[in-house]
N, C-alpha and C positions, 0 to 999 in steps of 0.2 A: 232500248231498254225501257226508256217512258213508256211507250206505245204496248210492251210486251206487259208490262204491269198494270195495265189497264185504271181506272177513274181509281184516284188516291182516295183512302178513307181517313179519316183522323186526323187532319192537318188542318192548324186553326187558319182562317183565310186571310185575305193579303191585309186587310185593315184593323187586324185585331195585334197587338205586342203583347207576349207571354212574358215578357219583361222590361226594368227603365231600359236595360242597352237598346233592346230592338224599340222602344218606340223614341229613343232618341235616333239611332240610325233611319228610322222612317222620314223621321223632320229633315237630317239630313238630304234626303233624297227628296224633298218636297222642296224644299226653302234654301241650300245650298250650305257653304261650309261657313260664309261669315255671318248668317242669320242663326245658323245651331248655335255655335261659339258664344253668340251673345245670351242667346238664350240658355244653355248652361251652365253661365257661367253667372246670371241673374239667381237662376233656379239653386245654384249650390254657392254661400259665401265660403265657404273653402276652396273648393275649388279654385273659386277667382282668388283669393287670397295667394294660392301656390302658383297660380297663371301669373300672377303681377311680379313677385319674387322669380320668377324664372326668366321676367321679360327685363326684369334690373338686372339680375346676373350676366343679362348678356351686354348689360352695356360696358362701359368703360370703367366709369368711376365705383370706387370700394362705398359698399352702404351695410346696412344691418342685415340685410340680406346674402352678403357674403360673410358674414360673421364678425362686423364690428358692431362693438358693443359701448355705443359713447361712457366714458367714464364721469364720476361728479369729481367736483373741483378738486379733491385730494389726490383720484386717481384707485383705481381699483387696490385692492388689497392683493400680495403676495404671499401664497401661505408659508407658514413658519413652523415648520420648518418644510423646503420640497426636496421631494428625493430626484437622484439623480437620474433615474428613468424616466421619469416625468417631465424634465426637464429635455432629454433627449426625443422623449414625444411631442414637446411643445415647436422643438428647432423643426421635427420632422414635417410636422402639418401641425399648424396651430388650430384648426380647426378642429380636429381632433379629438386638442386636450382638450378645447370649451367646451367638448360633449361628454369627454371622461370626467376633464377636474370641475370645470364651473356647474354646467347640468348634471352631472351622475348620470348620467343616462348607461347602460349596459345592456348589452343583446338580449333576448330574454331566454330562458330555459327550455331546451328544445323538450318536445313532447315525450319523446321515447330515447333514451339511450342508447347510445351508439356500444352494441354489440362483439363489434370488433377491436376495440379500444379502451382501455382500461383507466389509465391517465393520460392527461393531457401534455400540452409538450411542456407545459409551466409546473406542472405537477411533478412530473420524469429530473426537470431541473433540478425542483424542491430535493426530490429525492435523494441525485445521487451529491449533490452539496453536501445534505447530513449525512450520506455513505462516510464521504470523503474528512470531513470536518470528524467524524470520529477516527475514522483509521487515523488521521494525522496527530491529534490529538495523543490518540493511544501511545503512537512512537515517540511522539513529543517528551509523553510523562518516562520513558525506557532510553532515552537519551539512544534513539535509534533513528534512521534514515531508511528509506522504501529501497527494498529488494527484490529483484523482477522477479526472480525464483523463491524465493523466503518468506514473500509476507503474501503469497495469494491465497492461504487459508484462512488467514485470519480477514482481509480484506475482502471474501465471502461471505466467512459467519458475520460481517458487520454487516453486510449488505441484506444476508435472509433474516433478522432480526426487524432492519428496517423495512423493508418489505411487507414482513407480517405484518407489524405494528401498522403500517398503512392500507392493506388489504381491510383489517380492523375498522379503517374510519370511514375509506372509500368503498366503495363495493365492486365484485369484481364481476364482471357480467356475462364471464365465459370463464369456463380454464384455457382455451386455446390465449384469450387476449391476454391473460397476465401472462404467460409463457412470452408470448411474443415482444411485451412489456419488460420482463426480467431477462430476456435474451439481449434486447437492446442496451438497457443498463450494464449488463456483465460485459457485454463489446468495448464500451465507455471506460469500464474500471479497468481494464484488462489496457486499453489504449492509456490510460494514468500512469498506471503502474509501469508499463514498459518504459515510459515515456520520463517519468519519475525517477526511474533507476539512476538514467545519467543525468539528472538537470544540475546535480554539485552545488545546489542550494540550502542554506538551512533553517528550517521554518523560526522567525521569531515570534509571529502572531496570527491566531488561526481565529478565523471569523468574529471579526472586534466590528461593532455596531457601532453607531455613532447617531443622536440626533434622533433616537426613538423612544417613543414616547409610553415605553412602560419600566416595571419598576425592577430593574437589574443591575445591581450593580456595578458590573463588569461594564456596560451601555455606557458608551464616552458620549461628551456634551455634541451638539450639531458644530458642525466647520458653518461658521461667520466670516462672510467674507466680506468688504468692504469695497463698491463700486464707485462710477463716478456719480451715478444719479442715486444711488442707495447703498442700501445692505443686502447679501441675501444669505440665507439660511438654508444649510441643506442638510442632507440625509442619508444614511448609506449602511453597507456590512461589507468591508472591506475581505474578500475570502482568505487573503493568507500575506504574510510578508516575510519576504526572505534575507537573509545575509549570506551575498553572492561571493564566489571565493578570491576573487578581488576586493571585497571586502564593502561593496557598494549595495543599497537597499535596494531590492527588487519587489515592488507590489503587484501581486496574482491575481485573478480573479478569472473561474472556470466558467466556459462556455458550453454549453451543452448543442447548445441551435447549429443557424449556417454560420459561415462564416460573413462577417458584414463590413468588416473596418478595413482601412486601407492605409495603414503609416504614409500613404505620399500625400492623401486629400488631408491629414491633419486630424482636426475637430471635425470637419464635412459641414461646418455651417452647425456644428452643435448636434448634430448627428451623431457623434460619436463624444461624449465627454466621459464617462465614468472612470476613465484610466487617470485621468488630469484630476476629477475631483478628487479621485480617492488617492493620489497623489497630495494631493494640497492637505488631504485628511490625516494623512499618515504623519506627514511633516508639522504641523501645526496639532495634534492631538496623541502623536507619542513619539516625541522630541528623542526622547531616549535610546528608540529603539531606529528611528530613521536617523538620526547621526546631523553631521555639518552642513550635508551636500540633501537635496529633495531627491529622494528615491525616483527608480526609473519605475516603468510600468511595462506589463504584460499580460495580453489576452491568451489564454491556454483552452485552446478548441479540443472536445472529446468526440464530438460526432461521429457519425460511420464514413464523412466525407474529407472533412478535417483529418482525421485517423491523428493527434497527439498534436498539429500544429502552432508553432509558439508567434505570434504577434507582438514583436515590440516597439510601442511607438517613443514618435519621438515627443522630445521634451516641449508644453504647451503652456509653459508660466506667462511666455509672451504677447501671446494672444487669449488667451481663456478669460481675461479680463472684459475684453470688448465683447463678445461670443455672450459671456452673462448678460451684459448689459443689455443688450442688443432683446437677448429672450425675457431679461426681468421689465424692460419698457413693452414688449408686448403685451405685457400682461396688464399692467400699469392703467395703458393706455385702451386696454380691452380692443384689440386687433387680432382678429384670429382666422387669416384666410386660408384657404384648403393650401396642399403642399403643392409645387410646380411640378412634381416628379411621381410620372406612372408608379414605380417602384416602392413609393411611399403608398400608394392605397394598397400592396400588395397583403393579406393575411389580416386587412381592415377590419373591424366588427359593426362597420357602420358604410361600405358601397352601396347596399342598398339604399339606404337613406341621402348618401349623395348624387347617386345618380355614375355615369360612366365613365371612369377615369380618366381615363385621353379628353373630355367634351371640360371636365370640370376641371382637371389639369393646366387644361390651357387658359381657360377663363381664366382661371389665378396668376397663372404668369405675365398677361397681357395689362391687367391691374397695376400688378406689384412692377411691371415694368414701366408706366404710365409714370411720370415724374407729376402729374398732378394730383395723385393722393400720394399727398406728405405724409398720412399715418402709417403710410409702410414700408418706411425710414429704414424703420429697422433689419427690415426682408430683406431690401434687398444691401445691407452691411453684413448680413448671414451669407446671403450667397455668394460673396465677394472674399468668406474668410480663407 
């Protein structure tokens, strides 16, 4: 093929680089790969800056490069009030949170919108919460209980109302994607409402806030909770609380996502708390309605995977004490190494920036297993819980 194409025209010759790569690749090929390296790495201080940070990461010991952040003598500040998501982001990968809670940092706005997709899965959640929080609501004020055959009229007209109203704010960027959008939602309520018929529960309080910091009356103070090393202050919107026909307090909260909890790992190292908080919330911020005994908890999955299943964990009075501590010293102490567990960077908004999960996964576990950094004490009394 050479030979048939005869003397090339247009090709800059071998000593000329159309660009920095190719005349850094030339040096390479002149001077070899530890003389480029240097020169590179002279030539650009960031560069070397990210080379030196990549060449600590791989040692042993935990530095500022894995995400400690020395504290001044008081010790960092805990925000006041934190929600209980954040809190379970922090168990998951404390590195993370420093990128969400301490830097603000956020992915940025993709150029063009995605076409096929109307909202997103946090949006879909938004949504069918306030579907659900008014159908409940409505039977609440009719001293009525959900009927799989009865109330699927009106538990539509709530849904195309709210729907509009959010077509309204968001925009919808096909007719095909909101279709596909409302088609998923109706699956969801449909799976409720079946699912609802027989649960023989009776709502005593439908989406009670707690710890939020606007001006509503209904809004109960933050659940304060009292550690060994502190206080912490937290946050929350309990979705619904029942009086079970045993006559014992059952606290709801709908899941729209996967399913992720496991009743046998407990907390999971603080991976899973919001059932325990909003437990403690119910109990200590509406005495009246949770009674002698601390209500139980339950996760109620609607997905198309889940199809209506009910999660109830067990009772976590006993350990949820140390679990806080554990994450409110993290913070305390500004220690925030990535998570030990592929599964944690999964649906990430930040692998790019970390680099390969399995590669950075293991760097943190081999750290936090290292009994010579004491500052992360705490890690591994999470993975232990």
């Amino acid at each position: 093929l050479r030979t048939a194409c005869g003397r090339v025209h247009g090709a800059a010759p071998d000593t000329v680089a159309l660009s920095m790569g190719e005349w850094w690749l030339r040096q390479y090929e002149q001077f070899g790969s530890t003389s480029i390296r240097r020169g590179m790495r002279a030539a650009s201080p960031l560069l070397d800056s990210g080379t030196r940070a990549e060449e600590v990461r791989c040692q042993t010991g935990f530095s500022v490069c894995d995400g400690y952040v020395p504290p001044p003598d008081a010790g960092h500040p805990v925000p006041d009030p934190i929600s209980a998501s954040r809190l379970e982001t922090l168990a998951a990968c404390p590195y993370r949170y420093f990128l969400q809670t301490v830097l603000h940092l956020h992915p940025p706005h993709p150029w063009e919108a995605d076409e096929e997709r109307w909202l997103d899965p946090a949006q879909k959640g938004q949504a069918v919460h306030r579907i659900l929080h008014l159908f409940m609501e409505r039977l609440l004020a009719e001293d009525a209980l959900p009927v799989h055959g009865g109330h699927g009229d009106l538990l539509e007209h709530i849904a195309v109302n709210v729907l509009d109203s959010l077509a309204a704010r968001v925009p919808v960027p096909t007719t095909a994607a909101r279709q596909e959008t409302t088609r998923s939602i109706r699956d969801m309520l449909a799976v409720f409402l079946r699912e609802e018929s027989r649960s023989g529960g009776t709502p005593l309080a439908l989406e009670r806030a707690f710890g939020h910091a606007h001006a509503d009356s209904n809004v109960l103070p933050a659940l304060q909770l009292s550690l060994r090393d502190g206080a912490l202050s937290v946050s929350g919107t309990v979705d619904r609380v029942d009086r079970m026909p045993d006559g014992s307090t059952l606290v709801r909260d709908y899941k729209t996502g996967r399913m992720r909890c496991d009743p046998r790992k407990g907390l999971d190292g603080g991976r899973v708390l919001q059932h325990a908080l909003y437990v403690e919330a119910v109990h200590a911020l509406l005495p009246d309605i949770a009674g002698a005994q601390p209500p139980r908890s339950e996760y109620f999955y609607l997905g198309e995977q889940a199809q209506g299943s009910r999660v109830r964990m067990p009772d976590a009075r006993a350990v949820l004490p140390d679990v806080l501590g554990a994450l409110r010293t993290l913070i305390t102490t500004g220690v925030f190494p990535h998570s030990t567990r592929k599964s944690d960077c999964r649906n990430c908004d930040f692998t790019d920036l970390c680099g390969e999960a399995a590669v950075v996964t293991g760097q943190s576990a081999g750290k936090i297993a290292d009994p010579e950094n004491r500052m992360l004490e705490p890690c591994r009394r999470l993975q232990h819980d």
